[in-house]
Steps between C-alpha positions, in 0.01 A plus 500: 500500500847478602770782548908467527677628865773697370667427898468085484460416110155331611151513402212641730159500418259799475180445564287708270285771566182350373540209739503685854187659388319196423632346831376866700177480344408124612609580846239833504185457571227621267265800568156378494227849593327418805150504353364528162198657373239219585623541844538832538206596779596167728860535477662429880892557506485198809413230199787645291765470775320127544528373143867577432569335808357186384621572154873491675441172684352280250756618247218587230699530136208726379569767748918509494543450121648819360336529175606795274233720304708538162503124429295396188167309627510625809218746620581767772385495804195690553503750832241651672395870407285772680534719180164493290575256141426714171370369173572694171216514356518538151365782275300426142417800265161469430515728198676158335220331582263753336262314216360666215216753520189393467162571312282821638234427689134587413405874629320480830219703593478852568543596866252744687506878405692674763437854663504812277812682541568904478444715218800516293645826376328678226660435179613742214196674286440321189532606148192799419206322305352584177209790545200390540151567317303825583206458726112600495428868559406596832236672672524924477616652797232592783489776702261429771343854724264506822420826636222687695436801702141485701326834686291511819241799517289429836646504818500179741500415843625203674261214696498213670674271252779575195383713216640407139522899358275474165578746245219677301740687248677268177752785423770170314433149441674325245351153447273560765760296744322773777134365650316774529204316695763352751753740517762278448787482185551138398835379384470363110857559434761378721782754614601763692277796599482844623208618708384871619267561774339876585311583776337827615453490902237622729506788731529371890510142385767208414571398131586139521524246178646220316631423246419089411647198304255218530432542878842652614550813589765648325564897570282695738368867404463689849449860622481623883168693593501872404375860491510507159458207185851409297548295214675216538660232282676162496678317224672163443629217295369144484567166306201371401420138387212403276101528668654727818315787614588851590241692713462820729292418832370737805654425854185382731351722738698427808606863482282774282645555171437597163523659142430818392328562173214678311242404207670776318892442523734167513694506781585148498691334277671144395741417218700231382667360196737220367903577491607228385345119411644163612477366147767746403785376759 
């Protein structure tokens, strides 16, 4: 390329552009890394400083060829990196993929029965049924009664031992539910009872009984010595099962007492009767 002096009327060449650069770059030397990554851990900056020495002297073409990257067939130098390398890994929907569904299975067998959970709420009353048929007659109503009053006409005195009081007058006994040979009333009829108990006491002397249920003592009829004889009296409720026994016995003779009473008069006196029977609620 060639250019006109406006001073002379000459021509001086120009040296282009394009060829100082190419003349620059063969003068430069190349950068080379000083390791790479298969010699990474034994790298020693001493053998670098030692190999472009030799490089220099010897006048190797390898290592002062410039060589540019954007020239076609020509792969780029590859440097050295600390940085960790990532791989894209790509990503496949599976749902394209998916085949058709299949047949079902056979049903397997039934698993174990597990633990019985809580009662649920009670649900809403059903519809009212049709009436039914009418049933067999019934028994009749029963009333059931036990009652007896008992008298005492001879006088008794106490011992060594417990005295069951024996009564020698039947004034009431319904059924015969009183013993008149033992002096006791035997229960045929479940339920609760009232008893009465009348006593007529000895001058100077203690009155001391009991009433009994089987062989517990359940109320206590007792008078204090005196100058003169009183009547005295005792009364109570029981509950009585079937086959118990109610009784009237003489306190033994750790202490002198007794009853008073003639062959002619009843002084003594013991009554009972049913208020109401178990059957009936």
């Amino acid at each position: 390329m060639a250019r006109l002096c406006s001073h002379h009327g000459t021509t001086v060449p120009v040296v282009s552009v394009g060829l100082l650069l190419l003349m620059c770059a063969t003068w430069a030397e190349p950068y080379k890394t000083p390791y790479t990554e298969t010699d990474r851990d034994h790298y020693d900056p001493r053998d670098h400083h030692q190999n472009t020495d030799n490089n220099r002297d010897t006048g190797d073409s390898s290592t002062t060829e410039c060589r540019r990257c954007c020239d076609p067939g020509e792969e780029p130098l590859q440097y050295g990196s600390t940085y960790p390398q990532y791989q894209v890994v790509p990503q496949i929907n599976i749902t394209i993929l998916k085949g058709e569904k299949g047949e079902t299975g056979q049903r397997g067998p039934y698993g174990k029965v597990g633990k019985t959970g809580q009662a649920g709420p009670r649900g809403p009353s059903g519809l009212k049924g049709s009436k039914g048929n009418i049933g067999t007659p019934g028994e009749t109503c029963k009333s059931y009664y036990s009652a007896f009053s008992v008298g005492r006409k001879k006088a008794l005195h106490s011992n060594d031992y417990y005295q069951t009081l024996v009564f020698d007058t039947e004034l009431v006994n319904l059924y015969g539910h009183f013993n008149m040979f033992t002096g006791k009333f035997f229960c045929y009829v479940p339920g609760i009872y009232f008893f009465s108990l009348n006593a007529h006491t000895w001058n100077q002397k203690e009155t001391y009984l009991h009433v009994m249920k089987n062989e517990q003592e359940m109320a206590i009829l007792y008078a204090q010595p005196s100058d003169r004889s009183i009547m005295q009296s005792q009364s109570l409720m029981l509950e009585l099962e079937r086959d118990d026994e109610v009784w009237v016995r003489l306190y033994k003779g750790e202490r002198e007492n007794a009853i008073f009473s003639d062959d002619f008069d009843t002084y003594i006196t013991f009554s009972g009767y049913l208020i109401k029977a178990m059957s009936e609620g």
